[in-house]
C-alpha positions as CSV (number, residue, x, y, z in Angstrom):
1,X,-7.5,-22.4,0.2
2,X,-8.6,-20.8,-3.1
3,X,-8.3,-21.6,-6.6
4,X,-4.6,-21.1,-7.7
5,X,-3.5,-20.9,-4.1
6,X,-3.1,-23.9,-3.3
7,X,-0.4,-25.9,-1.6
8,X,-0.4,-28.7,-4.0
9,X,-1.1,-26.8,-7.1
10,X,1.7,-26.8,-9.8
11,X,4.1,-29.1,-11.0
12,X,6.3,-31.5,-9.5
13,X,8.9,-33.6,-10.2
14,X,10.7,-37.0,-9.3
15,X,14.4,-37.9,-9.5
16,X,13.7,-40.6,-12.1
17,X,11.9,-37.8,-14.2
18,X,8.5,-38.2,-13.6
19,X,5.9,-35.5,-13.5
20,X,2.2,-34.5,-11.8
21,X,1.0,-31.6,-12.6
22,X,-1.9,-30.8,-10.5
23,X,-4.7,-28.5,-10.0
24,X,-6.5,-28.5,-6.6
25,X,-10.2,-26.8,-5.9
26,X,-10.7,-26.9,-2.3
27,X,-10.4,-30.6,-1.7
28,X,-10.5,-31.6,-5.3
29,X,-7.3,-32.5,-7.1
30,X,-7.0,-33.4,-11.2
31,X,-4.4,-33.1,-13.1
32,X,-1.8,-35.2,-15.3
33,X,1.1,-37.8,-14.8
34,X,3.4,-38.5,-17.4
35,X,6.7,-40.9,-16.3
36,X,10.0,-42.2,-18.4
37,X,9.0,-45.8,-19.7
38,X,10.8,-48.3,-18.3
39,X,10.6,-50.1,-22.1
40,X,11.9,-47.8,-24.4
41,X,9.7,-48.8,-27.1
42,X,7.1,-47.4,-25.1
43,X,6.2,-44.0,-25.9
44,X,5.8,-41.3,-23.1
45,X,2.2,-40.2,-22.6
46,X,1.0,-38.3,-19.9
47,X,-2.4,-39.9,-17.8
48,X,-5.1,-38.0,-16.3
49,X,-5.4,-38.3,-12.6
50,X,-7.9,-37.8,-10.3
51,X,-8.0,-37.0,-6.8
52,X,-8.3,-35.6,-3.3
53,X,-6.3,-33.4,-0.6
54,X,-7.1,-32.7,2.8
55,X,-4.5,-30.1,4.8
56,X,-1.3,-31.3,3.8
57,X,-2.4,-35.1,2.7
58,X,-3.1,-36.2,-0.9
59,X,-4.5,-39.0,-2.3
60,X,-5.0,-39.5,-6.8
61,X,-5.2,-42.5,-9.0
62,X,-3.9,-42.6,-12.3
63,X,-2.8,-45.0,-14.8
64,X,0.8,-46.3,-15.5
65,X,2.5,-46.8,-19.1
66,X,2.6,-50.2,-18.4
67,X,-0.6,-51.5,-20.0
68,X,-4.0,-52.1,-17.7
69,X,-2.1,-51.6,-14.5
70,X,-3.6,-49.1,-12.2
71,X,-1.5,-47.1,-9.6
72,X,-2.6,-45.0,-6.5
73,X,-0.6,-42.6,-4.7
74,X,-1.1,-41.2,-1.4
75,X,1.3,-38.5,0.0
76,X,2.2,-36.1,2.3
77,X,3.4,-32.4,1.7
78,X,6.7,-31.8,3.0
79,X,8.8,-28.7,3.0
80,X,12.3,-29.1,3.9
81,X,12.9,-25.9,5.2
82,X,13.3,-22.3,4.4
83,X,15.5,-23.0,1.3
84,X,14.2,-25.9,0.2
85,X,11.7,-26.6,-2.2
86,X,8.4,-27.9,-1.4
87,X,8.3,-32.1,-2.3
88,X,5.4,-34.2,-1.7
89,X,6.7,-37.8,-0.1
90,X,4.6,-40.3,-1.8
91,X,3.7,-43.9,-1.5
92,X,2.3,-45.6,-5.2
93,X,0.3,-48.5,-5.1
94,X,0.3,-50.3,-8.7
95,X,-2.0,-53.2,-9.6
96,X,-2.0,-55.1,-13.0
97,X,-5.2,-56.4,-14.4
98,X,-3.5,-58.9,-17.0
99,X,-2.1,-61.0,-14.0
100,X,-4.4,-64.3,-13.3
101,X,-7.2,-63.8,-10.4
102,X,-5.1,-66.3,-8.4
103,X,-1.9,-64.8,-9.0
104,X,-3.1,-61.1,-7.9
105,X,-0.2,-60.8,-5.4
106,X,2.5,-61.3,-7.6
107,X,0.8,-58.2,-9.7
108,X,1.0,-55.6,-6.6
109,X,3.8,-53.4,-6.5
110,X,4.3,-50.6,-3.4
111,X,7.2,-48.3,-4.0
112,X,7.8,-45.1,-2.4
113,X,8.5,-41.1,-4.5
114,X,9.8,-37.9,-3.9
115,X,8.4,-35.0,-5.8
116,X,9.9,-31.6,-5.8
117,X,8.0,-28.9,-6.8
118,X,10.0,-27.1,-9.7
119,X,9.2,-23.8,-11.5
120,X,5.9,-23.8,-13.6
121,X,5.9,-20.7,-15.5
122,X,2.7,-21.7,-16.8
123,X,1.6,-21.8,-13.3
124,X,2.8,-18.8,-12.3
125,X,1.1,-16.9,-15.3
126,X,-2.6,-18.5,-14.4
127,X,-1.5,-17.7,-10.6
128,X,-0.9,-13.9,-11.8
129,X,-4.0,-13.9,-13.6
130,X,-6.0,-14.8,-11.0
131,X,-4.3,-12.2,-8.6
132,X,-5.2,-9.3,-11.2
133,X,-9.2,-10.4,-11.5
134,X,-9.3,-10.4,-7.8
């Protein structure tokens, strides 16, 4: 798969809010991550991530908006069917530094995420462009 053409490329979405919008190069996979705080009083930022994808299986790490806690997602794509939109069923990982070496399993988390790709007209535009140079 090419530049632009990608499976994973473009942005998705979870039904909390939260966003990845990736970029894929062969088997590389960067991009950003921005979710809702669950604090208010913590301002939304998106992180970089960082990652791979082989066939229809992604992996990226990324930080969280909860301060020095580290999360890693592994996913699979998954389209639902001719209407549906493409989603990427994702399991996160989180760890948090600040807990006490001998407390580390109490600062695990596992949870599991649905993204649905939605409409990235930026996307599309760097998708067109790319079409035109070819």
């Amino acid at each position: 798969m090419g530049f632009g053409t990608s499976m994973f490329e473009g942005l998705w979405r979870s039904a909390t809010g939260a966003e990845i919008r990736l970029l894929q190069a062969g088997e590389a996979v960067s991009g950003t991550y921005a979710a809702i705080p669950e604090d208010a009083g913590l301002p939304l930022r998106c992180r970089m991530l960082v990652g791979t994808a082989e066939g229809d299986i992604i992996g990226f790490v990324t930080t969280s908006a909860a301060p020095l806690t580290i999360k890693s997602w592994t996913g699979r794509y998954f389209r639902p069917g001719p209407e549906g939109a493409p989603e990427i069923h994702a399991v996160c990982h989180g760890v948090n530094k600040s807990a006490p070496p001998l407390a580390m399993q109490l600062s695990v988390t596992l949870e599991t995420t649905i993204f649905t790709k939605v409409a990235d007209p930026f996307t599309a535009a760097v998708s067109d462009l790319a079409a035109l140079s070819a």
